[in-house]
N, C-alpha and C positions, 0 to 999 in steps of 0.2 A: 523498404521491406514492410511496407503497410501506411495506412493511412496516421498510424498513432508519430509519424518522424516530422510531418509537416503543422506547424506553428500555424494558430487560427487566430480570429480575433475576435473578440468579443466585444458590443456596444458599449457594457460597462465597465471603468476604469477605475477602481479603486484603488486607493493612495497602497504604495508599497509595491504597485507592478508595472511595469511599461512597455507598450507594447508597439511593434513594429510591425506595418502591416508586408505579408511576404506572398509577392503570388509569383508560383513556379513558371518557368518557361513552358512550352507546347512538349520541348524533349524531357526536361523533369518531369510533367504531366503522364506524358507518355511512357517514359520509364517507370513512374510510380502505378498508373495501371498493368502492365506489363508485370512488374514485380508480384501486384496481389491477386493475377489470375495466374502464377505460374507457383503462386504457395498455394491457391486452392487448388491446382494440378497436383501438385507434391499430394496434400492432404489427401487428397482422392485416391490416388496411386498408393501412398501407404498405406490406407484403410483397407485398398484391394487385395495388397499384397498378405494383410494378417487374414483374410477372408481365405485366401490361397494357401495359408501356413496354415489355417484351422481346418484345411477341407485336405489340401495336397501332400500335406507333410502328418496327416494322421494316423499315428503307426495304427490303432485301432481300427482304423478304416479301412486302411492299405491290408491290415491281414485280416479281416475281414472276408475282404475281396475275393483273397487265396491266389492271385495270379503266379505266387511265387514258388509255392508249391511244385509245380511242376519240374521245378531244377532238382528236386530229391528224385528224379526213373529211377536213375542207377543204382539206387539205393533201397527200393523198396522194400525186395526181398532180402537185404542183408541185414540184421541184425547183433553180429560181433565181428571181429578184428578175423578170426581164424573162416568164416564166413567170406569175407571179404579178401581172403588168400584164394581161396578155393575158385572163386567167380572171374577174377581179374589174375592178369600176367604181370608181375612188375620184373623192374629190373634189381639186376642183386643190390646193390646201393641203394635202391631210392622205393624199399616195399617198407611193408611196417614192421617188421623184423627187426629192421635197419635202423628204428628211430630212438629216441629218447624217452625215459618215462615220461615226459609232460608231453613229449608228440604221443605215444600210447592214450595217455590221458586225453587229449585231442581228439584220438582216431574215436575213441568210444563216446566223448561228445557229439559229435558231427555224426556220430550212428542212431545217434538217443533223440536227437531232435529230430529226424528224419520223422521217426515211430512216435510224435508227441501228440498225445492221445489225451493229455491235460491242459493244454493250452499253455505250458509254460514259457513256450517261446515265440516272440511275436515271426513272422515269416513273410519278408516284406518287399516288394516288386522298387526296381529304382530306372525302370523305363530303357531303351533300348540304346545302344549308341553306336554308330557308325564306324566301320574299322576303314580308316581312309592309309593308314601306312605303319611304319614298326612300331608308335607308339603304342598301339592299340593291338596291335599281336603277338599272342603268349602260346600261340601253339608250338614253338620252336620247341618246347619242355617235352614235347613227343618223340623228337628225335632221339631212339636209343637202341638197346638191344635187350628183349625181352625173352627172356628163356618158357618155354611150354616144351616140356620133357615129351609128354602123353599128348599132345597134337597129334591129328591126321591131317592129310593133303585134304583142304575144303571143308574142313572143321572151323567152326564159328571160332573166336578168340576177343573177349576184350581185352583192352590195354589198360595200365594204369602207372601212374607213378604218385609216389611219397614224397614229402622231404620236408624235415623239421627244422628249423631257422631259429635262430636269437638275433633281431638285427641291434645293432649298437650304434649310439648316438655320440658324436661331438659336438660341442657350444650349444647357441641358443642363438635368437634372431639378433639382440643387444650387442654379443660377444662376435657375431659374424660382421656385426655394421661398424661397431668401435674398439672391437681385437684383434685377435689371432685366428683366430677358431676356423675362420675360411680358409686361409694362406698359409696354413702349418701344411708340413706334410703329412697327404691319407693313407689311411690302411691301402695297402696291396694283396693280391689274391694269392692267399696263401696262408694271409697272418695269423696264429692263434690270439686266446684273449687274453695273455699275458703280455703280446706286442700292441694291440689294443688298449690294455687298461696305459700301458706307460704314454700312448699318444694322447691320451686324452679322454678316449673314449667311453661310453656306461652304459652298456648292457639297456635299453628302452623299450623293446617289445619281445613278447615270443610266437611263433608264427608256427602255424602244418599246413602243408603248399598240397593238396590232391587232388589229382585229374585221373578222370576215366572216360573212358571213351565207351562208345558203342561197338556194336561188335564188324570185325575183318574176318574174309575168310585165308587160311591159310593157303599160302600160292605154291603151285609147282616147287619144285629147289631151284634154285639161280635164276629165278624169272624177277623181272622188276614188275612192281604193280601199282599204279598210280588211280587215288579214287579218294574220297571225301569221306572224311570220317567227324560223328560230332561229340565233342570234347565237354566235359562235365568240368567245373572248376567250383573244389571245394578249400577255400583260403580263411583259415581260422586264425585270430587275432586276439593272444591275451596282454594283459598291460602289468601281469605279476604273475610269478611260478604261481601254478598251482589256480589260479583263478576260472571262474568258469568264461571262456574264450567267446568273441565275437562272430559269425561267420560269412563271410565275404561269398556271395556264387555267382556261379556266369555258366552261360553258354554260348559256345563260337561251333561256326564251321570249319575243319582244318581238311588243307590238300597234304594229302600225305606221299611220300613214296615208300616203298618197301619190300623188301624179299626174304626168303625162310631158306633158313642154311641148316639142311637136313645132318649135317657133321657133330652141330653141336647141338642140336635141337633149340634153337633160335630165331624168332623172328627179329629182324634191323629194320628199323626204320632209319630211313638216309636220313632223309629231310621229311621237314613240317613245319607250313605255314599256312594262316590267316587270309582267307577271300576279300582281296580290296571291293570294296564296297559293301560285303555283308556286315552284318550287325552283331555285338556282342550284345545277348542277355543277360544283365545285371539285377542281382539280388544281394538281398543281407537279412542274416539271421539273428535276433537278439534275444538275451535272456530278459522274461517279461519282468519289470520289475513294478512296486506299487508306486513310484514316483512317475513314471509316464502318464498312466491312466489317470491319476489325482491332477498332476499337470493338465489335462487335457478338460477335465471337471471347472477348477480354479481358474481357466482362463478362459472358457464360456460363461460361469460365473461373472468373470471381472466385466466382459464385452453387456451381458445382463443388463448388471447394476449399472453401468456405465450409462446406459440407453437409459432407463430408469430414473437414474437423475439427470439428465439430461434433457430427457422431456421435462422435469420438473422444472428445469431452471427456465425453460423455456416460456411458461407462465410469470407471474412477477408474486416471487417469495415473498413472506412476511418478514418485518424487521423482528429481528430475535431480539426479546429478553431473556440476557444469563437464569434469569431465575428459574424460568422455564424448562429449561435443561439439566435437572439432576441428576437423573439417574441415565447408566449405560441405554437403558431400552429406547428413551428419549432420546437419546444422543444418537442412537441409530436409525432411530425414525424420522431424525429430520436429517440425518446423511443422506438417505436414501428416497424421502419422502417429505419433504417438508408441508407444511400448511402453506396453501399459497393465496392469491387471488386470478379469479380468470384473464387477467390485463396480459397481452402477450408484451413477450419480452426475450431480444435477443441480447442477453450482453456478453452472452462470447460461443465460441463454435464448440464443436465435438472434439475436434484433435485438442484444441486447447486444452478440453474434460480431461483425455486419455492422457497426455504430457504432463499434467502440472498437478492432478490429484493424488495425493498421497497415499490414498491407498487404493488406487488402481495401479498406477506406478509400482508400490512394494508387491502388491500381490502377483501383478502380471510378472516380475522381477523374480521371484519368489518362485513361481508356477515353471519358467523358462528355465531356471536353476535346475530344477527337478527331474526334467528332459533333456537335459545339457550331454550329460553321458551318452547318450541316444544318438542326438542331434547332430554333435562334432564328429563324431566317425561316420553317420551316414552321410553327412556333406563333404568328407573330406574323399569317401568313395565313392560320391558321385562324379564331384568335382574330377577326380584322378581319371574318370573314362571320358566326362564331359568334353575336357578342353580339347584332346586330340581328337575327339568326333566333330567337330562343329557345334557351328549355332543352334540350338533347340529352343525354342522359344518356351516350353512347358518347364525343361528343365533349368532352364534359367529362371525360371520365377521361380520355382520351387529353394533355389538355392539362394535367390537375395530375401524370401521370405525368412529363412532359416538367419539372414544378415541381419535383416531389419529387428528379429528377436533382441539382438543385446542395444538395440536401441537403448530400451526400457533399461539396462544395464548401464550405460551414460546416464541416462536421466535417474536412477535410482543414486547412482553415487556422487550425483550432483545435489540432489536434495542430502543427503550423508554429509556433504562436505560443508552446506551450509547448514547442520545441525551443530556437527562438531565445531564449528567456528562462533558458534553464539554458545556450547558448550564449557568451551574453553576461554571464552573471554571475557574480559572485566569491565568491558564497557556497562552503561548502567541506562543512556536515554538510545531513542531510536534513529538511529543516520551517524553514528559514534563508528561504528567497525566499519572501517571504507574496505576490509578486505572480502566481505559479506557482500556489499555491494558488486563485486564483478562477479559474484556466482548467479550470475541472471543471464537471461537470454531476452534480445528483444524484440524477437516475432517469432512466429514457427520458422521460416527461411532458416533460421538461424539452425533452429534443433535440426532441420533437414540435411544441413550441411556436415553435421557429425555422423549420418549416418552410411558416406561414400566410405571412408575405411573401414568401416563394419563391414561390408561389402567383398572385400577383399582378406577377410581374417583364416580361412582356410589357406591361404596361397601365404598370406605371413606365416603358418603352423608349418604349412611345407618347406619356405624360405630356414626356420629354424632348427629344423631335425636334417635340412638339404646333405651335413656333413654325416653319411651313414654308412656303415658299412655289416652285411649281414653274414653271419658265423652261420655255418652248417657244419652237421656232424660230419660231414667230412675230413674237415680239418681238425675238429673239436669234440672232445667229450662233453654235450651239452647239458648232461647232468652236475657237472662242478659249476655250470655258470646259472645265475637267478637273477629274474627282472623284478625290481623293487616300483614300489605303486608311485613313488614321490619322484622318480626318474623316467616315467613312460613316457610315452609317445605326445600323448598329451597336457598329461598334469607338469610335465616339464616346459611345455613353451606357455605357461600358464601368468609366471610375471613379466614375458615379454611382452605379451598381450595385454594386459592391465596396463602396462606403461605405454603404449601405443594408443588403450582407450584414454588413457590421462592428458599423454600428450596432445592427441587430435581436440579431444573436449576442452585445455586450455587456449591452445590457439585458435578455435571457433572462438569463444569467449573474448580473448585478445582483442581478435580483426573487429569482433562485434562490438566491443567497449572503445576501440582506437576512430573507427568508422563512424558512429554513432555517438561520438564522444558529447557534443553538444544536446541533445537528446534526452543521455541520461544525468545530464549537469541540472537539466530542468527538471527531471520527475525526481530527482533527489533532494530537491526544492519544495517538495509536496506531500504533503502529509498522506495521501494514497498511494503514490507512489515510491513513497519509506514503507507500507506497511509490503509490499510489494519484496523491495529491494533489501530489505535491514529484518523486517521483522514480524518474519512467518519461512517456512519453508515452500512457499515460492518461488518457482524459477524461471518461470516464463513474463514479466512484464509488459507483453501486448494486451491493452486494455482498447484500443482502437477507439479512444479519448482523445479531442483535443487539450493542447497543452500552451498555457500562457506563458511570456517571458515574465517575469519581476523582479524588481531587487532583493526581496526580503525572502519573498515566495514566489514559486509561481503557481496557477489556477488550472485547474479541471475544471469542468463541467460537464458533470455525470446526471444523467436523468434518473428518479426518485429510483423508477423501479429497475435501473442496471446497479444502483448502489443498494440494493436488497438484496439483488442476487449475488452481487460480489460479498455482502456478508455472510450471505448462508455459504454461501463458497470457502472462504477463509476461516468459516467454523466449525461447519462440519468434514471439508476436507483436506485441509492443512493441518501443520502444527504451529500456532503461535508463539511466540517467545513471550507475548507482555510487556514489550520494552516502555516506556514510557515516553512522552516528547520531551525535550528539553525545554527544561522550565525558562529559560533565556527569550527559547524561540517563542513561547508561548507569552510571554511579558511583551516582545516586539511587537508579536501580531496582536494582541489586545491592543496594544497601543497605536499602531498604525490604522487600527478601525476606527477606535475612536477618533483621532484625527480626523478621520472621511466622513468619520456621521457630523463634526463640527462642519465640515467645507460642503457637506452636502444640504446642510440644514440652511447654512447661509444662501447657498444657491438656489436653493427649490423650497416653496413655503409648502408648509405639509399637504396632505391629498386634501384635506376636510376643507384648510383655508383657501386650495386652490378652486375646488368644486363651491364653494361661496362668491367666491370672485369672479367664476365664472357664468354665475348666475345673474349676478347685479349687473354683468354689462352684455345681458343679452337681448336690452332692449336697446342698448344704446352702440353699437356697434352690428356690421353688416355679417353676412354669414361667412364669408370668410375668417372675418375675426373672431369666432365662435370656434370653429373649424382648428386654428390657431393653439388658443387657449386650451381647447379638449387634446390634442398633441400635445401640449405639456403635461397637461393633466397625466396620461398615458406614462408620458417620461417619467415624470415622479415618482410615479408607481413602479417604475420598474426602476428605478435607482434605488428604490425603498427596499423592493424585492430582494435586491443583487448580493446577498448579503454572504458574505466568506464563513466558509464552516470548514471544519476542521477533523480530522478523523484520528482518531487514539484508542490506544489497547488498556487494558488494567491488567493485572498481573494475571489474572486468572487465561489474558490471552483472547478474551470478549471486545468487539467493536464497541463505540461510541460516537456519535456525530459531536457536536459543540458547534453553537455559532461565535461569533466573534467575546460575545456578552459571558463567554463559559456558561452556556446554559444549555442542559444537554437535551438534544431532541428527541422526546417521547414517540412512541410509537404511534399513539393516537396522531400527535402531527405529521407524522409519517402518511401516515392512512389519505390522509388530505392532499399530499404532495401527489400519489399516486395515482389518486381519483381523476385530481386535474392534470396528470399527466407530464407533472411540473419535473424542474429539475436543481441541481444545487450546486452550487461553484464551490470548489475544494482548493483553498489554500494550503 
């Protein structure tokens, strides 16, 4: 899953590591390429797909546009309930006479947003869907008997029907996989909700089902009359008595049959169905609220600043001194802006930014929250016409865009779980909590792979409410019955879904800690690596570093200016813990150095007495043997060079280098590392 899993080598060997040289087969080779052009695929693809959520999924744009508009004809000229008697034929059961105060309440909603002449409601297009068989055809609700007293023979007539609904819900996604809830016996058509509540059941949405048509003319008496009529579908959607309702619309073609029974003054409709292959017009109506538009603000913001620093890192940052840093305005200026130098510098990608910064992550997190209400019911109606039309290609991006959002919801409760676990625990140096340690992921592959069940979290919401059964006043007085907000459609499959995002995000974690076990047994070995895995809110550990075997330790070797920017990274956009090294491991590696600097000093006379010696015998030896000598010379210097440093937080949560000597590397020497382009071996 990247270059950071394959073991390198390095010329230098200091005492305390051991290295074995490993070169991969042609199929390891080829599998390891293969792997990191199919994660910069992934990346690619997901950064398209939020490009697709922030363009295809914005309600502000989308009603903007106004394509949706158009589903309110039938309604333009009506204005109230008694209005809407007058214009339209219903049948005696199913007019609004016939319904509930909250269907009433309903009717004059769906009449108010029609006339919304304030902008309160957004009025949103959800693109066209193919009616290929009965899944996708609702014109049957036509077939009835409508009464028009004052009809003449070839008098215009529209149609319409009412009907107000409480549907009620059994179990949940958990309760259907590891109880009863699927295989108890369901309501039958008939049941009131007194038969209901003892099966199980609770009251989760309330609904007003109205269709109008266009207009029929009235036929001879006893003549059948077969012709096309188009159907208005206005399907309102509250998640509590009394709430202001969602609105579901559509347009279909329906073939109708029907005749007028001049005895009772009646027109029948026998039958009524759906034109295989025409298309259902799909809309949705919502109440505009300030959490979308802020949403929609917050996460072009986050995309911004994102790119913003992200250009910055792309330079090679200055190494921070804490002191530097006092106040919040500083602190935000070098988030967003740091002081840099012109040296380019890749030390890590853009998803990387967008994954592992903590406050791109809370904010996008945050901002996705906000639109959530919005979001789940418009995916869950699109989704419902989507799957029995076919493949749409538009509409399926549209819908894994709306997936990919609770990404950031994974990853937001993964940085959560490793706050709380250094919150909560007593450990006191850094590499102490191994439970800290598996809240890491160790490439993006990794992150990409939790986001296949997000994917599929509508089709879980409908797996969970699957056990439904819907109350009409037919059978019921739907004024005694009330849908409560903690039980609805949605906020009720709301912990089976958390437990499904919990579940999938440990088992990626698992396979990825199980798989990779060798891996992270070395960067746990490493004092960059710990700052990584133990002690910061980091969660993605691909640093695309090689990594030494050692006994004591094992080595990185990070170049000056990719360890500048990983400082500014874990300073201004992490949270650090502070934890300290363990003073043990800090006593060994002192001491393991010094050993090396004894056995390297024995082996190699210093740079000055070798550049002496190479001088006296350069009359007396031929140019090969010059040749020779300046190759040691060379060695020397870079054994000299090779020196193990070490990386540590202070309490305040601020990096520090250290070389072997505890002597902490200033910035001025910094400055130098950078110029020459140099780099540092990390014990």
């Amino acid at each position: 899953m990247g270059s950071l899993k394959f073991l390198s080598v390095s010329p230098a060997k200091p005492a305390g590591t051991k290295h074995s040289s490993i070169v991969p087969s042609k199929t390891q080779a080829a599998f390891r390429v293969a792997i990191q052009y199919a994660t910069t695929a992934l990346g690619a693809f997901c950064a398209f797909l939020v490009a697709v959520d922030i363009v295809g999924n914005n309600w502000e744009l989308n009603h903007f546009v106004g394509d949706a508009k158009h589903l309110f004809t039938p309604l333009l000229n009506i204005y109230n309930a008694s209005q809407l008697l007058e214009s339209f034929a219903f049948p005696a059961a199913w007019s609004p006479d016939a319904v509930s105060n909250v269907g009433r309440f309903m009717v004059t909603t769906t009449i108010d947003r029609v006339h919304d002449d304030t902008s309160t409601f957004y009025h949103l297009t959800l693109s066209q869907h193919l009616v290929q068989n009965a899944a996708n055809d609702i014109c049957g609700t036509l077939a009835k008997t409508y009464a028009i007293p004052n009809a003449s023979i070839g008098a215009n007539v529209n149609l319409g029907t009412i009907q107000d609904q409480i549907t009620c819900i059994r179990g949940n996604a958990i309760t259907h996989m590891f109880g009863s809830t699927m295989t108890d016996p369901k309501a039958a058509l008939g049941d009131n909700y007194t038969t209901l509540s003892e099966m199980g059941y609770v009251p989760g949405r309330v609904g007003l089902d109205m269709r109008l048509t266009t207009a029929i003319q009235v036929p001879p008496p006893g003549q059948l009359i077969t012709t096309n009529v188009t159907m208005y579908t206005y399907f309102s959607k509250g998640f509590c008595s009394g709430c202001r309702p969602g609105m579901e619309m559509g347009m279909d073609t329906c073939a109708i049959v029907y005749s007028y029974n001049d005895t009772t003054n009646a027109l029948v409709v026998r039958s009524s169905h759906a034109y295989v292959g025409s298309y259902h017009v799909l809309g949705f109506s919502f109440y505009r609220r300030w959490g979308a538009l802020t949403s929609i603000i917050i996460r072009s913001l986050c995309v911004l600043m994102a790119l913003s620093a992200f250009a910055s890192s792309e330079k090679t940052v200055r190494w921070t001194d804490p002191l530097m840093l006092t106040s919040w305005f500083k602190r935000i200026k070098h988030m967003l802006a740091p002081k840099h130098y012109r040296h380019t510098n890749h030390a890590f990608k853009f998803v990387y930014f967008c994954f592992n910064s903590d406050l791109f992550v809370l904010l996008y997190s945050a901002a996705i929250l906000m639109d959530e209400d919005i979001a789940m019911v418009y995916a869950r109606v699109m989704n419902r016409w989507a799957k029995p039309a076919g493949f749409n290609i538009w509409t399926t991006l549209r819908l894994w865009a709306l997936g990919l959002r609770w990404l950031w919801f994974n990853l937001a409760l993964l940085k959560l779980l490793k706050w709380l676990c250094n919150f909560v625990s007593t450990v006191r140096f850094n590499g102490g909590n191994k439970i800290m340690g598996l809240l890491n992921f160790s490439s993006l592959s990794c992150v990409y792979l939790t986001v296949f069940a997000l994917f599929d979290r509508t089709d879980y919401i409908e797996y969970g409410n699957s056990v439904n059964f819907v109350l009409t006043s037919a059978t019921e007085d739907l004024d005694e019955v009330y849908v409560e907000f903690g039980d609805s459609w949605y906020v009720r499959g709301l912990p089976s879904l958390l437990a499904l995002m919990l579940a999938n995000l440990l088992l990626v974690l698992m396979v990825d800690h199980v798989v990779y076990r060798t891996w992270w047994q070395l960067l746990a070995k490493n004092t960059l690596g710990r700052q990584h895995m133990f002690n910061s809110t980091s969660i993605l550990s691909d640093m695309s570093l090689p990594v030494e075997h050692g006994d004591l330790y094992s080595t990185i070797t990070v170049n000056a200016r990719t360890l500048c920017t990983f400082q500014w990274f874990f300073t201004g956009h992490l949270t650090c813990f502070g934890l300290p090294e363990d003073p043990d491991f800090v006593r060994k590696f002192v001491s393991s150095k010094l050993a090396t600097s004894r056995m390297n000093t024995a082996k190699h006379p210093s740079i000055d007495a070798k550049q002496q010696e190479v001088g006296e015998m350069v009359a007396l030896v031929d140019t090969n043997q010059v040749a020779k000598d300046e190759a040691a010379l060379a060695n020397a210097a870079a054994v000299a060079d090779a020196a193990i440093h070490m990386i540590v937080q202070d309490q305040d949560g601020y990096w520090h280098l250290y070389d072997s000597e505890k002597h902490e590397v200033q910035a001025l020497g910094m400055e130098v590392k950078i110029l020459r382009n140099a780099a540092y071996r990390l014990g």
